[in-house]
PyMOL Python script that loads the backbone (N, CA, C, O; Angstrom):
from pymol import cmd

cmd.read_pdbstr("""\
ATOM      1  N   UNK A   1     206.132 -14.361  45.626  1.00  0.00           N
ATOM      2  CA  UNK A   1     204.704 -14.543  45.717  1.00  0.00           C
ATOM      3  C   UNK A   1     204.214 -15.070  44.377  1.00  0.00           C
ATOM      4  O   UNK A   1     204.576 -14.627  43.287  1.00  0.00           O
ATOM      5  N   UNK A   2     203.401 -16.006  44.560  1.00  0.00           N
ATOM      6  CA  UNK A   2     202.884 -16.409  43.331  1.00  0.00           C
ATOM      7  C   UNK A   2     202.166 -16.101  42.529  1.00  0.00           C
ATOM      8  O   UNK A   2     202.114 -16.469  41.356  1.00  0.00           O
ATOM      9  N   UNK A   3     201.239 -15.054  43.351  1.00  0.00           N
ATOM     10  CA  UNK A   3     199.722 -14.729  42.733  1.00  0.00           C
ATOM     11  C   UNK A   3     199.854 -13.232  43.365  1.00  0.00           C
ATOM     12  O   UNK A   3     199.170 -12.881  44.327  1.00  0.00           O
ATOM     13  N   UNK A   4     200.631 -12.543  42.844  1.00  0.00           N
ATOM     14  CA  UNK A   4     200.394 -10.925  43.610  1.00  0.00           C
ATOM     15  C   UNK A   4     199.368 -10.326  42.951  1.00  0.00           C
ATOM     16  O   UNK A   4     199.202  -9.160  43.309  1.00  0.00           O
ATOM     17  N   UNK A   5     198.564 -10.744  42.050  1.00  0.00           N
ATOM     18  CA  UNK A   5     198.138  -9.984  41.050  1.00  0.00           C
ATOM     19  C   UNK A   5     196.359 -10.064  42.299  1.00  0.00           C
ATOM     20  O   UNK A   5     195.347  -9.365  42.281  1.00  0.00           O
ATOM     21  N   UNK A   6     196.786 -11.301  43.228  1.00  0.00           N
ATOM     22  CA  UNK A   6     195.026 -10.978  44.376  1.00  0.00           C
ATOM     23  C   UNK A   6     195.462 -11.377  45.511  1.00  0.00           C
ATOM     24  O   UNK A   6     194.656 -11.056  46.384  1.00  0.00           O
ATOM     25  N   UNK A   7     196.428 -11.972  45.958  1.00  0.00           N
ATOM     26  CA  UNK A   7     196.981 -12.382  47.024  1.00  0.00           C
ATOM     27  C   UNK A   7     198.050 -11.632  47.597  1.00  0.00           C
ATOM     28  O   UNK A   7     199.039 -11.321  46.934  1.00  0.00           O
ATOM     29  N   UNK A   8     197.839 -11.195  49.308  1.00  0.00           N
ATOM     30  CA  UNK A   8     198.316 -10.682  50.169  1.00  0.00           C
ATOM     31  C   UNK A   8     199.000 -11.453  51.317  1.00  0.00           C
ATOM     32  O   UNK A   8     198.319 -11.766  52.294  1.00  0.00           O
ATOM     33  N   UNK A   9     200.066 -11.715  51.267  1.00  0.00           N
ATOM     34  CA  UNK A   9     200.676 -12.142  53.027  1.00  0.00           C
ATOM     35  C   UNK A   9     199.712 -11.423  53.785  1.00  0.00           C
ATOM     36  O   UNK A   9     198.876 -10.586  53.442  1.00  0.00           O
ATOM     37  N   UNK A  10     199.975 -11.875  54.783  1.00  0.00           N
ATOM     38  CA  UNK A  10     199.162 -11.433  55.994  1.00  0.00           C
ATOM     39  C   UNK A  10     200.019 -12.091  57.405  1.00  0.00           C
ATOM     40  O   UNK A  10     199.859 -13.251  57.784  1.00  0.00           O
ATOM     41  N   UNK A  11     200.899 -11.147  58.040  1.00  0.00           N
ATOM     42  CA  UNK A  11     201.651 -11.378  59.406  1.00  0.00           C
ATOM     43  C   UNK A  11     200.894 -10.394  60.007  1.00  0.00           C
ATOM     44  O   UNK A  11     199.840  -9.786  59.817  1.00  0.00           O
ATOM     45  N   UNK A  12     202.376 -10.490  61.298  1.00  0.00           N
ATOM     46  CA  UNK A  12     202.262  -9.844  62.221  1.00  0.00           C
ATOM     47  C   UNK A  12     202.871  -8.354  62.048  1.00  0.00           C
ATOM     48  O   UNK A  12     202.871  -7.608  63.027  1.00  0.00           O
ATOM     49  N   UNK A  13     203.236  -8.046  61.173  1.00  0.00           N
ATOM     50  CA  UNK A  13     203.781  -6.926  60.713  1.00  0.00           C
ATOM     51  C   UNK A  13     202.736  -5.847  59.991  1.00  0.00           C
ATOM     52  O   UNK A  13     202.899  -4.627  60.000  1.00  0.00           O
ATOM     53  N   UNK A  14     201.516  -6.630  59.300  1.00  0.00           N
ATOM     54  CA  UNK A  14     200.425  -5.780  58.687  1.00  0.00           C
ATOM     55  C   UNK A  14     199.235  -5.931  58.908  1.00  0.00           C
ATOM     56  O   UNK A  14     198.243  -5.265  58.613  1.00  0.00           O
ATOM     57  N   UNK A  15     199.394  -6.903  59.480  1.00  0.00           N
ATOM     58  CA  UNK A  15     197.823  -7.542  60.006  1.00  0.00           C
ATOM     59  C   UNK A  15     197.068  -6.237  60.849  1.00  0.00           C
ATOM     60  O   UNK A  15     196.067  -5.753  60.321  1.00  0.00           O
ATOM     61  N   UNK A  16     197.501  -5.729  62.024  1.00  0.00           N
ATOM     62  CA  UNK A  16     196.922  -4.890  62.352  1.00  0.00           C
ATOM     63  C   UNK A  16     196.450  -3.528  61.788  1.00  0.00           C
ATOM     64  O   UNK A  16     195.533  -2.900  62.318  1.00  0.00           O
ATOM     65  N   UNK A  17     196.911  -3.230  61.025  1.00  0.00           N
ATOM     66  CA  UNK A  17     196.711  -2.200  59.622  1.00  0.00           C
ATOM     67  C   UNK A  17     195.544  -2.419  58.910  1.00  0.00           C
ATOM     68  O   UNK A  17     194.525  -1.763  58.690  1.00  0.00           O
ATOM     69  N   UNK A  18     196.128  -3.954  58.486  1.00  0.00           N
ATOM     70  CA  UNK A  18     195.062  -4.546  57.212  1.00  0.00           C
ATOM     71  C   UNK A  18     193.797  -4.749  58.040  1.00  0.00           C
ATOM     72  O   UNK A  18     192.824  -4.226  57.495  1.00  0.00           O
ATOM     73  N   UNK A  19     193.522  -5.357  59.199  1.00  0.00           N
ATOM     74  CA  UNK A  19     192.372  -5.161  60.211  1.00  0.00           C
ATOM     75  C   UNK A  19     191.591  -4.117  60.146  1.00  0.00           C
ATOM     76  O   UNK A  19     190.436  -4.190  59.727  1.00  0.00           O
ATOM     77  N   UNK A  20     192.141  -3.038  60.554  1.00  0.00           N
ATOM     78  CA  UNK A  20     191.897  -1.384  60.335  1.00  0.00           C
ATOM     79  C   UNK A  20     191.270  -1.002  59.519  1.00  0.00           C
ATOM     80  O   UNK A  20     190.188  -0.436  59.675  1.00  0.00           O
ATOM     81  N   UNK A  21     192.014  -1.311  58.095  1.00  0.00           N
ATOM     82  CA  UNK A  21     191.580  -0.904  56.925  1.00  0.00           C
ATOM     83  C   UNK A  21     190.561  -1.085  55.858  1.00  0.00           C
ATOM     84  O   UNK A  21     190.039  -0.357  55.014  1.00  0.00           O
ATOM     85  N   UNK A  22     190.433  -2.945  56.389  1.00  0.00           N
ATOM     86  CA  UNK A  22     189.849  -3.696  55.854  1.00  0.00           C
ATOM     87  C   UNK A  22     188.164  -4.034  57.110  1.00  0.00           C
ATOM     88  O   UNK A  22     187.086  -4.526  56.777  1.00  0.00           O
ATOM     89  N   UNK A  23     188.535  -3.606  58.291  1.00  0.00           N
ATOM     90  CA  UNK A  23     186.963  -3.599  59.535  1.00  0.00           C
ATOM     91  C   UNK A  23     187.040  -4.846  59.562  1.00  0.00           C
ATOM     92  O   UNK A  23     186.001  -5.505  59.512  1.00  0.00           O
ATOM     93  N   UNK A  24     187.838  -5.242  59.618  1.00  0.00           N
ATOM     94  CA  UNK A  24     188.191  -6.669  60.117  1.00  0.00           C
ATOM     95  C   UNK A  24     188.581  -7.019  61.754  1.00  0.00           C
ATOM     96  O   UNK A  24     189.659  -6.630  62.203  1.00  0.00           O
ATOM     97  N   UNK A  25     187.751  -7.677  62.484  1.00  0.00           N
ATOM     98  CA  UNK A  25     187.935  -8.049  64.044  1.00  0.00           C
ATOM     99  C   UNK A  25     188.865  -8.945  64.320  1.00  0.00           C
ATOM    100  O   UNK A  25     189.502  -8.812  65.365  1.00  0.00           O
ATOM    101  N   UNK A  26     189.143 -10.082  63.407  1.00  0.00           N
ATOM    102  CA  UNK A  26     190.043 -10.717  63.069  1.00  0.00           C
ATOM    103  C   UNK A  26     190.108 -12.021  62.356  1.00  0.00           C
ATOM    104  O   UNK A  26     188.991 -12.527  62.250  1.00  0.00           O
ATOM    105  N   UNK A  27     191.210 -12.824  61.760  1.00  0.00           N
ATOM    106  CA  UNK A  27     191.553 -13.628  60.779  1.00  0.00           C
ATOM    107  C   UNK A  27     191.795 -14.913  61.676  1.00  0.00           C
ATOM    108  O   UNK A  27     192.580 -14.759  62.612  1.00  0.00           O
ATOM    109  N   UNK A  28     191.234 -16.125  61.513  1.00  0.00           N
ATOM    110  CA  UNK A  28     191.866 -17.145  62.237  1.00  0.00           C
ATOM    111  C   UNK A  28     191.651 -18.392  61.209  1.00  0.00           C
ATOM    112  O   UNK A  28     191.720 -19.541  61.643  1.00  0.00           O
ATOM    113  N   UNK A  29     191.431 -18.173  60.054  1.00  0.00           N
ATOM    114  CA  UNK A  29     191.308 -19.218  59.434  1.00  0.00           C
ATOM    115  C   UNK A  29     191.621 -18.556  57.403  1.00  0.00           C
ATOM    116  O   UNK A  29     191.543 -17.471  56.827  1.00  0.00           O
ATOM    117  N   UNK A  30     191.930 -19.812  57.053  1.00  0.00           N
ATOM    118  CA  UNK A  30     192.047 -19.174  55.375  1.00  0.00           C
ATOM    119  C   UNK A  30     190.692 -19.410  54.967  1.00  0.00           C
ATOM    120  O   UNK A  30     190.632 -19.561  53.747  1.00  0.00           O
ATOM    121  N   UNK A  31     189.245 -19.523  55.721  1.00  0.00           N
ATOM    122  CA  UNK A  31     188.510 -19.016  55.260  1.00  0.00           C
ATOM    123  C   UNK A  31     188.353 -17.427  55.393  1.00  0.00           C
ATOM    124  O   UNK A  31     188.153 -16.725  54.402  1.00  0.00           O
ATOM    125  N   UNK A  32     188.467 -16.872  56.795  1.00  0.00           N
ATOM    126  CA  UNK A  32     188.314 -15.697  56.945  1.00  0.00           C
ATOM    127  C   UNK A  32     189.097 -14.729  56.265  1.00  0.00           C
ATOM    128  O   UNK A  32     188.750 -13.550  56.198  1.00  0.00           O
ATOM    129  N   UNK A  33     190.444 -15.305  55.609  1.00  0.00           N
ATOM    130  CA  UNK A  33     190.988 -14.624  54.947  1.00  0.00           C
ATOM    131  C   UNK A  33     190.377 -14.384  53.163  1.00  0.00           C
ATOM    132  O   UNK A  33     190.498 -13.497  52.317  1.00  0.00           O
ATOM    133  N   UNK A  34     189.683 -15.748  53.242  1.00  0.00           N
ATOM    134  CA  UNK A  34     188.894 -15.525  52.001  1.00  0.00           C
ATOM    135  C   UNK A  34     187.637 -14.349  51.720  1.00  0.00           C
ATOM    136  O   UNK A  34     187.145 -13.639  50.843  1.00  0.00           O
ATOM    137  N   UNK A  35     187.550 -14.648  52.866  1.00  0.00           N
ATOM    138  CA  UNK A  35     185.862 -14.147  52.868  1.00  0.00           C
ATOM    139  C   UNK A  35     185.641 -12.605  52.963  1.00  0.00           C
ATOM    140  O   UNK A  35     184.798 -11.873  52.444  1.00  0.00           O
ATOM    141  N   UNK A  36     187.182 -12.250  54.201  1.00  0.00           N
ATOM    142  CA  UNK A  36     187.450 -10.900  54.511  1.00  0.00           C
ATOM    143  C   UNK A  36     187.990 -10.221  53.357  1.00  0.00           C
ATOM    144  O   UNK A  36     187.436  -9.492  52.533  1.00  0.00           O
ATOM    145  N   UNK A  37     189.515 -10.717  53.497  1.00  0.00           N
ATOM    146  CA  UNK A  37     190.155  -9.834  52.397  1.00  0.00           C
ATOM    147  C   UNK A  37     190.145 -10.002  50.706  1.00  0.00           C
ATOM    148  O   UNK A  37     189.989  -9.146  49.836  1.00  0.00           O
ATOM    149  N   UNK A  38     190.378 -11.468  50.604  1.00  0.00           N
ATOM    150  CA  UNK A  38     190.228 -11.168  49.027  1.00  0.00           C
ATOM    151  C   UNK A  38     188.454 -10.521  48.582  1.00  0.00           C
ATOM    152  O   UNK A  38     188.255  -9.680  47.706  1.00  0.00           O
ATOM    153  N   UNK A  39     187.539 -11.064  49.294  1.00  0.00           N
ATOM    154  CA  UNK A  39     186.463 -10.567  48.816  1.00  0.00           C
ATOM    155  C   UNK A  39     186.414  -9.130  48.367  1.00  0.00           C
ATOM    156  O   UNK A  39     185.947  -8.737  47.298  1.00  0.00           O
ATOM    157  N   UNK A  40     187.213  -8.043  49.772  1.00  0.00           N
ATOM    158  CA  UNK A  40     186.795  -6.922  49.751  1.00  0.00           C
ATOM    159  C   UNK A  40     188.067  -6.502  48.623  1.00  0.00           C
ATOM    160  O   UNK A  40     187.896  -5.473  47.968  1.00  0.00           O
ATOM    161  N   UNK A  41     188.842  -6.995  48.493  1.00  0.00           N
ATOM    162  CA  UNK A  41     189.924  -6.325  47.446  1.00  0.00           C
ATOM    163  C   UNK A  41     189.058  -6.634  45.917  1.00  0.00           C
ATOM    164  O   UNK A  41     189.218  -5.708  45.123  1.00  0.00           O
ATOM    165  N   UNK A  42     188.265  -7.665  45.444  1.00  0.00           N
ATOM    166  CA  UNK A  42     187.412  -7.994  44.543  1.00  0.00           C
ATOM    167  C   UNK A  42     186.380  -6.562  44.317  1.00  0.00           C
ATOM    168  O   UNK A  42     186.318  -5.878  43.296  1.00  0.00           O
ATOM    169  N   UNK A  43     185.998  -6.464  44.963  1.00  0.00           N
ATOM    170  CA  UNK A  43     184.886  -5.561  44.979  1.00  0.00           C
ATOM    171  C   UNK A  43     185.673  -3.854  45.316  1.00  0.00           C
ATOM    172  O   UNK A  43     184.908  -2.890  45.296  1.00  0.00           O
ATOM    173  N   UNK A  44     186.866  -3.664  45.545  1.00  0.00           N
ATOM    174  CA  UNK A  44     187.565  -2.265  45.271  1.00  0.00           C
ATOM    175  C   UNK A  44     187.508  -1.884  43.520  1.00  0.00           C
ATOM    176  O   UNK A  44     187.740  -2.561  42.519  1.00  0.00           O
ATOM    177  N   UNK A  45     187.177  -0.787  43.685  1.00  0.00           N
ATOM    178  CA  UNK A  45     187.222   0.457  42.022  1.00  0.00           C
ATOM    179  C   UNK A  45     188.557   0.051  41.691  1.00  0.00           C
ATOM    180  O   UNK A  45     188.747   0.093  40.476  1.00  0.00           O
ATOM    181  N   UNK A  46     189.725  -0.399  42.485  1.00  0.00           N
ATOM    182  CA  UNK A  46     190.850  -0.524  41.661  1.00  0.00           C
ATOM    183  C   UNK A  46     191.300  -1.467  41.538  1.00  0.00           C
ATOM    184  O   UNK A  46     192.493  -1.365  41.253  1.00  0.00           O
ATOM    185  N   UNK A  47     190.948  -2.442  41.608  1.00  0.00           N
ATOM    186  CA  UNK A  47     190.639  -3.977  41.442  1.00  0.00           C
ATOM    187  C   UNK A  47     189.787  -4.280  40.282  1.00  0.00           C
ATOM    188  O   UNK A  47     189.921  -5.395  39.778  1.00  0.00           O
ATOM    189  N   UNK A  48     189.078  -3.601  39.866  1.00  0.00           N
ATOM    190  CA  UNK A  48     187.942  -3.865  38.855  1.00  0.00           C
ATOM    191  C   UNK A  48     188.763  -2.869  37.752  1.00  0.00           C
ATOM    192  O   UNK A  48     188.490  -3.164  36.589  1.00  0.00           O
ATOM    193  N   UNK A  49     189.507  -1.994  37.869  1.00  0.00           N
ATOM    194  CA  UNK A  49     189.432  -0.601  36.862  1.00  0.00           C
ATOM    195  C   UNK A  49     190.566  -2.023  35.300  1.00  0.00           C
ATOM    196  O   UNK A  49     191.086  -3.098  35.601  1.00  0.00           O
ATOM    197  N   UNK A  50     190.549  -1.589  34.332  1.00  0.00           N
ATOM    198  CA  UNK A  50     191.128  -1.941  32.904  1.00  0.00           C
ATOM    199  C   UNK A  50     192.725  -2.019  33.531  1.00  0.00           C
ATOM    200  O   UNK A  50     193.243  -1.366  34.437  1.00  0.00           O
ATOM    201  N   UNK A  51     193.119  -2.791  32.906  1.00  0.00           N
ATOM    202  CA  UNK A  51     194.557  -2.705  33.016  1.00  0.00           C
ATOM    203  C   UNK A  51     195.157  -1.696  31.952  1.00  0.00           C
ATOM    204  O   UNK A  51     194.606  -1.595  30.856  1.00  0.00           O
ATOM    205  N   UNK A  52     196.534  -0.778  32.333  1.00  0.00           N
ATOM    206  CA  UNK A  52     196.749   0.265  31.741  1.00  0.00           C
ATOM    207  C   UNK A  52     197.426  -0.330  30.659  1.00  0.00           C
ATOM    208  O   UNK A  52     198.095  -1.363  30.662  1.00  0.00           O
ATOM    209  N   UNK A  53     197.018   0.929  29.147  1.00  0.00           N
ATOM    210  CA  UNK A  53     197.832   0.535  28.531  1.00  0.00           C
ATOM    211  C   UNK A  53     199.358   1.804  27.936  1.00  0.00           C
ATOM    212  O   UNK A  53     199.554   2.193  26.785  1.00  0.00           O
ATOM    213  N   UNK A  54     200.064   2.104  29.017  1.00  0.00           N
ATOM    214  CA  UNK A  54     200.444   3.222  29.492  1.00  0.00           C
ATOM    215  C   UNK A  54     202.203   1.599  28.789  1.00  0.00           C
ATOM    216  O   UNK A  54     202.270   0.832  27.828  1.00  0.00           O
ATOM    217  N   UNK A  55     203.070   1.872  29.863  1.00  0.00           N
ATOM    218  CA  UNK A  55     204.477   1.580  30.014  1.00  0.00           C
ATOM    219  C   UNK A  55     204.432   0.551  30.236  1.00  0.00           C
ATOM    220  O   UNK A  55     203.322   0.202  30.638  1.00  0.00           O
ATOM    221  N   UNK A  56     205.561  -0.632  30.139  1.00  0.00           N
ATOM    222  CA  UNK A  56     205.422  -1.528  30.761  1.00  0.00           C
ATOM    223  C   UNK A  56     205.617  -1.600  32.156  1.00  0.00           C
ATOM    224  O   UNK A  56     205.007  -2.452  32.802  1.00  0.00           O
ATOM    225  N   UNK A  57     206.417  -0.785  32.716  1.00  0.00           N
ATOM    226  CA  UNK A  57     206.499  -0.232  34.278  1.00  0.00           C
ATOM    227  C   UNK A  57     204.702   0.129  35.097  1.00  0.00           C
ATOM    228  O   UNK A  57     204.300  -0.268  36.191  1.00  0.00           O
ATOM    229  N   UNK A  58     204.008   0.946  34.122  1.00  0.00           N
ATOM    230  CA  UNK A  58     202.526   0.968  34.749  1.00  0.00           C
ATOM    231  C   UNK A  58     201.516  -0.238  34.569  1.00  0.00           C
ATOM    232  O   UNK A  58     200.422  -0.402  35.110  1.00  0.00           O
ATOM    233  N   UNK A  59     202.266  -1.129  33.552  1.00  0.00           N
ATOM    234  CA  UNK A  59     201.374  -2.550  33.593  1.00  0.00           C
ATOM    235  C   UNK A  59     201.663  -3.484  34.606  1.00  0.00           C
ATOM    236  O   UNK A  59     200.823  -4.152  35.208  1.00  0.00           O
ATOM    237  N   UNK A  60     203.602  -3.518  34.870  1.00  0.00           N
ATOM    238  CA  UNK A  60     203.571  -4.233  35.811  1.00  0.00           C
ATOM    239  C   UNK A  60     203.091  -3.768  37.547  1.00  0.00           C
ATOM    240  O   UNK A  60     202.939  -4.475  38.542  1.00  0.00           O
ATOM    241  N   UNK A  61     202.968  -2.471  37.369  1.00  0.00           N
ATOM    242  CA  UNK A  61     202.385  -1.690  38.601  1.00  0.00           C
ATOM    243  C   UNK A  61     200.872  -2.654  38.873  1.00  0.00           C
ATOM    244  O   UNK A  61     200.416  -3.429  39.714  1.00  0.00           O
ATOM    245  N   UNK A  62     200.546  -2.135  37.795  1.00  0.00           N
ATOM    246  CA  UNK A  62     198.663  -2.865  37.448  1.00  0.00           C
ATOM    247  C   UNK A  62     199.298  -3.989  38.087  1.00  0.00           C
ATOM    248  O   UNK A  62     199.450  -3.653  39.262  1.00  0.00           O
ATOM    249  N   UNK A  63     199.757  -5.177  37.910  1.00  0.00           N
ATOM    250  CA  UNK A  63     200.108  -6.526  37.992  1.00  0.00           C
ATOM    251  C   UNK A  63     199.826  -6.889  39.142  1.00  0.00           C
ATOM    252  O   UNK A  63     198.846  -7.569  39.446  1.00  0.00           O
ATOM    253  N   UNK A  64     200.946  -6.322  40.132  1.00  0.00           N
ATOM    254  CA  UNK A  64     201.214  -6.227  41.259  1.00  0.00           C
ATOM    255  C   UNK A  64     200.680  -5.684  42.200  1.00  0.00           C
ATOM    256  O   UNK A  64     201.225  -5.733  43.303  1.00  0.00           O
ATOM    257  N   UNK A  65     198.986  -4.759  41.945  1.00  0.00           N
ATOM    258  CA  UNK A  65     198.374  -3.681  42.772  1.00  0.00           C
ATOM    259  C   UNK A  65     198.496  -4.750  44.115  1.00  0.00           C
ATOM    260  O   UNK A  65     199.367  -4.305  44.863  1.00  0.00           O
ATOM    261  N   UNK A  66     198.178  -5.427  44.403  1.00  0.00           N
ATOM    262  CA  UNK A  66     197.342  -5.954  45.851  1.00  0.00           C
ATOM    263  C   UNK A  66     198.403  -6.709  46.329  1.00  0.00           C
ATOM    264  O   UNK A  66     197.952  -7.371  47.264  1.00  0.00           O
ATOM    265  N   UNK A  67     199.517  -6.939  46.180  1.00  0.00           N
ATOM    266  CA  UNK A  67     200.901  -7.404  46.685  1.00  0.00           C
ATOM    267  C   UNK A  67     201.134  -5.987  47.236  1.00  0.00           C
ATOM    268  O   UNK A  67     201.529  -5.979  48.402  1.00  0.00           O
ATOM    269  N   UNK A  68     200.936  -4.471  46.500  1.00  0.00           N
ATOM    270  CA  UNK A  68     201.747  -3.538  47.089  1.00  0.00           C
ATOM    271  C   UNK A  68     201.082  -3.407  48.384  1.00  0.00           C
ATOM    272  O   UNK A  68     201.723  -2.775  49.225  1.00  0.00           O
ATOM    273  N   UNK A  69     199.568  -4.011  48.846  1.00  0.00           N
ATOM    274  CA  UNK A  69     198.980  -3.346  49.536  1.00  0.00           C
ATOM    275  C   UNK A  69     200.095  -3.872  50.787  1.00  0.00           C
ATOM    276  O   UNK A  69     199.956  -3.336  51.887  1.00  0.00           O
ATOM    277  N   UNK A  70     201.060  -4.789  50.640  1.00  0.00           N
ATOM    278  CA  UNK A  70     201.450  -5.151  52.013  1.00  0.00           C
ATOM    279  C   UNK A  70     202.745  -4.087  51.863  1.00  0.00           C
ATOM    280  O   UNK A  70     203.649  -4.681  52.451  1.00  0.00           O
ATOM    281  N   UNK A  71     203.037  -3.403  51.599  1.00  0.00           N
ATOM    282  CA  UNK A  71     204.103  -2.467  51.412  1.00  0.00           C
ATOM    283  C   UNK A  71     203.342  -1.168  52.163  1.00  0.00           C
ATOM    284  O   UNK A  71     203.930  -0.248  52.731  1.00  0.00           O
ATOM    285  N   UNK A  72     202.212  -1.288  52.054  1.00  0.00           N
ATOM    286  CA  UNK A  72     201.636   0.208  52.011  1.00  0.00           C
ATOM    287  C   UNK A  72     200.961  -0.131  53.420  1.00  0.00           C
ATOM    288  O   UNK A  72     200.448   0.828  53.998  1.00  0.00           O
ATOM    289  N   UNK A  73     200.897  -1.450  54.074  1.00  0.00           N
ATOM    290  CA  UNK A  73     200.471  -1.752  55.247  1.00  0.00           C
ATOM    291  C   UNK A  73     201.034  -2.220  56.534  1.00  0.00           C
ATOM    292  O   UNK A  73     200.521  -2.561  57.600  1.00  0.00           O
ATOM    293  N   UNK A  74     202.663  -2.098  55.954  1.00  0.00           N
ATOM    294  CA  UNK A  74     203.978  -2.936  56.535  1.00  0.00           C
ATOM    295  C   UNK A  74     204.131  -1.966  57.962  1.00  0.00           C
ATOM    296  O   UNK A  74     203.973  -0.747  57.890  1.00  0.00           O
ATOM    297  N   UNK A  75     204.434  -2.611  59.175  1.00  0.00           N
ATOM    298  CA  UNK A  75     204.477  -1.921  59.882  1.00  0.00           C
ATOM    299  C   UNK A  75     205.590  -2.549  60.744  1.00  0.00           C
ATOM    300  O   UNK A  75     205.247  -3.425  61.538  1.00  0.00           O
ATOM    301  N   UNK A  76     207.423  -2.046  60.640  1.00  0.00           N
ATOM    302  CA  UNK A  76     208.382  -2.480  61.056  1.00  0.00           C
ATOM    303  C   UNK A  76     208.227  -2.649  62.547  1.00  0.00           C
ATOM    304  O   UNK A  76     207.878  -1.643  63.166  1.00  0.00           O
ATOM    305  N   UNK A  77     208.467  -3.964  63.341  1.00  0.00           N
ATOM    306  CA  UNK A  77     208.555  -4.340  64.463  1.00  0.00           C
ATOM    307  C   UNK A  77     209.913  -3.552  65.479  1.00  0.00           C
ATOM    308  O   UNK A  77     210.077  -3.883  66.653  1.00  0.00           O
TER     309      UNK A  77
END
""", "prot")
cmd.dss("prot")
cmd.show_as("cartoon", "prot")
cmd.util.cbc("prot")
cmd.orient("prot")
């Protein structure tokens, strides 16, 4: 991924999750993906919070927050 640091895949594997999570009816265009998800990940407390200055393991955590969200939304077929 190129940009994990705001950008999310979005299949058929999390989509229905990320729908859920996000009150989303549904995605049919990379506007709606604009408008839906990156907006609302913009405007999350942990999206906005300082990047840590803790380990390099908790910076690259920081790095990567919104890439994990597809880990945390993955739903094996």
């Amino acid at each position: 991924m190129k940009r994990p640091d705001l950008f999310i895949c979005v299949d058929s594997a999390n989509l229905t999750s990320l729908k859920e999570t996000f009150g989303i009816e549904k995605i049919n265009s990379n506007e709606d993906y604009w408008l839906f998800i990156t907006n609302f990940i913009q405007n999350c407390e942990w999206w906005n919070s300082p990047r840590p200055k803790g380990s390099d393991e908790e910076q690259r955590a920081w790095d990567g927050r919104v890439a994990m969200l597809d880990a945390i939304h993955y739903e094996k077929h």
